[in-house]
C-alpha positions in Angstrom: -87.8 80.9 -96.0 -86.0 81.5 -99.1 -84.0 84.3 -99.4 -84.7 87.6 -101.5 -82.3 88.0 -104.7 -81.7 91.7 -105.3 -81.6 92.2 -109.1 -79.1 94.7 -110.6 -80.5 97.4 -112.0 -78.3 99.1 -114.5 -77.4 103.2 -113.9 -75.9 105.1 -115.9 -73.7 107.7 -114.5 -72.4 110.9 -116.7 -69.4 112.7 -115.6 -67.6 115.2 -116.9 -64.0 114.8 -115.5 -62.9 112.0 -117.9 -64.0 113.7 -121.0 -61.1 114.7 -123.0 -63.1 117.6 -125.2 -64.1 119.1 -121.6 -60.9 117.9 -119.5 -58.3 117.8 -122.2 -54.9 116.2 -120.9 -51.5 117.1 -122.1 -51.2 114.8 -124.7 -53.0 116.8 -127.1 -49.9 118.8 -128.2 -47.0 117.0 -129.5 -43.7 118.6 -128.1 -43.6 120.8 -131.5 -45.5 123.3 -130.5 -44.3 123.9 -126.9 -40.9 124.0 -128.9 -42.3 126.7 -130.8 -44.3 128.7 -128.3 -40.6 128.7 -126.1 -38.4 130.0 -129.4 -41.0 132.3 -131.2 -41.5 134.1 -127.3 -37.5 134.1 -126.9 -37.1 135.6 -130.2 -40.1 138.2 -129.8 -37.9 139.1 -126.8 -35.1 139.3 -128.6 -36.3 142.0 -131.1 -38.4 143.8 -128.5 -35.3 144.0 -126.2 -32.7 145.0 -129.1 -35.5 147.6 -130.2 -35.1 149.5 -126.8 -31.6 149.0 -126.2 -31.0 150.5 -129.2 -33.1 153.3 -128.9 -31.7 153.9 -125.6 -28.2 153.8 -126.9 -28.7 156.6 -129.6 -30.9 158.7 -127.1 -27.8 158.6 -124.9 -25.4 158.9 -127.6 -23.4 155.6 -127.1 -22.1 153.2 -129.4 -24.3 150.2 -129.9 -22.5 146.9 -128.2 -21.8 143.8 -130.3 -24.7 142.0 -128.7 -27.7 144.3 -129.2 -26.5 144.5 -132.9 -26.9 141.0 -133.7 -30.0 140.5 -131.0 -32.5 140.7 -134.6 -30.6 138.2 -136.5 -30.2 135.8 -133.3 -34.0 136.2 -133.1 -34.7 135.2 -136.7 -32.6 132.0 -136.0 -34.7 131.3 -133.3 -38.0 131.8 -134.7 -36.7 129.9 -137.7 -35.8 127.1 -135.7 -39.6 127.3 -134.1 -41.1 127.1 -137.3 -39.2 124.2 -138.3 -40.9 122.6 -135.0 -44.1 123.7 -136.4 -43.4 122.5 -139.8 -43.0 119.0 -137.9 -46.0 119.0 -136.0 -48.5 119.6 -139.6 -50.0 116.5 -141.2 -50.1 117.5 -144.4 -46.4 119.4 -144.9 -47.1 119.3 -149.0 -50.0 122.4 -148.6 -47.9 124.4 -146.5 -47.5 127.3 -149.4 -51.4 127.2 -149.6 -51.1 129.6 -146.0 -49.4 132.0 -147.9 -51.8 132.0 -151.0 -54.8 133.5 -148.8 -55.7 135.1 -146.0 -58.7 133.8 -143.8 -60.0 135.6 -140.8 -61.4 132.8 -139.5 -58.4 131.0 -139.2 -55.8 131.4 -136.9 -53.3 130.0 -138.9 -53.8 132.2 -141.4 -53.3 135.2 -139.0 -50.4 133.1 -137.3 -48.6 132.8 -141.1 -49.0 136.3 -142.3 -47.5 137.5 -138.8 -45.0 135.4 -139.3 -44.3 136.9 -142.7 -45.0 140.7 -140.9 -41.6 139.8 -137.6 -39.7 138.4 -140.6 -39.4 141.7 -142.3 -39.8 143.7 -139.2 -36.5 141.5 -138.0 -34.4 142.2 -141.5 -35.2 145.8 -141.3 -34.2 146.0 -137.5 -31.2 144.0 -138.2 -30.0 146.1 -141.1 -30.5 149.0 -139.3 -28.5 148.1 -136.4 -25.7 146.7 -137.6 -22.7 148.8 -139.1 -22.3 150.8 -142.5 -19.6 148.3 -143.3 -21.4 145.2 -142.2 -24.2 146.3 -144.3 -22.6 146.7 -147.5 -21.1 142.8 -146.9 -24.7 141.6 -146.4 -26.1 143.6 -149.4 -22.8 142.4 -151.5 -24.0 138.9 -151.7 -26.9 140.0 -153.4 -26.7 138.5 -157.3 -28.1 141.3 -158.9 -25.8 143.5 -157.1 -22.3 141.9 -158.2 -22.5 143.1 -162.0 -22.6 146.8 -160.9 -26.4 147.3 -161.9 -28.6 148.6 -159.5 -31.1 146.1 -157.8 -34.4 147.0 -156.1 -33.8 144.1 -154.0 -30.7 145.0 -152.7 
């Protein structure tokens, strides 16, 4: 009696675990943008935590410390050491002005960049008006327009 030959039949089997759009891995991200999710939270910190200690300070009548008044421009630092990261991480680095020419609310890089723009002056303003009367006037003295005696709307 000869014996029976079972013939391969061919099944396909679907899963979803190995699919990267479903399962996505860690590779996705370069380290950029870790980078810059770890300096733009430390600086939002910053300015949120030199925000209430100063309130506090001038509730309680006390002098601001050292620390709390440069918290806002140690924050800038750090978010402008995140963007760098995210300035990295684009593929095309030549259109990066084009986020700043419109504003899409579709896009959330759009919303990203002009919040960016928003904690940028939010962090000046804070930082100006924490540090000292005499501090301020050595910041606003390197303003050009300010040197020949005329009176600047920048400065």
């Amino acid at each position: 009696m000869l014996p029976i030959q079972a013939q391969a039949v061919p099944v396909e089997i679907t899963t979803v675990r190995n699919n990267l759009h479903v399962d996505p891995t860690l590779h996705i991200w370069a380290s950029e943008i870790p980078i810059y999710l770890f300096l733009g939270g430390l600086a939002g910190g910053l300015l949120i935590l030199s925000a209430v200690l100063a309130f506090m300070a001038r509730r309680d009548g006390k002098p601001l410390p050292a620390v709390v008044t440069w918290m806002p421009f140690t924050a800038l630092a750090f978010l402008s050491l995140g963007m760098l990261f995210l300035f990295l991480d684009l593929s095309h680095k030549l259109y990066v002005w084009r986020f700043y020419l419109s504003f899409e609310l579709t896009s959330p890089m759009s919303w990203g960049s002009w919040i960016l723009m928003l904690v940028y002056t939010i962090g000046i303003l804070l930082g100006l008006n924490l540090i000292s009367e005499h501090a301020r006037s050595r910041i606003v003295s390197f303003c050009p327009l300010a040197r020949n005696g005329k009176p600047s709307p920048l400065c």
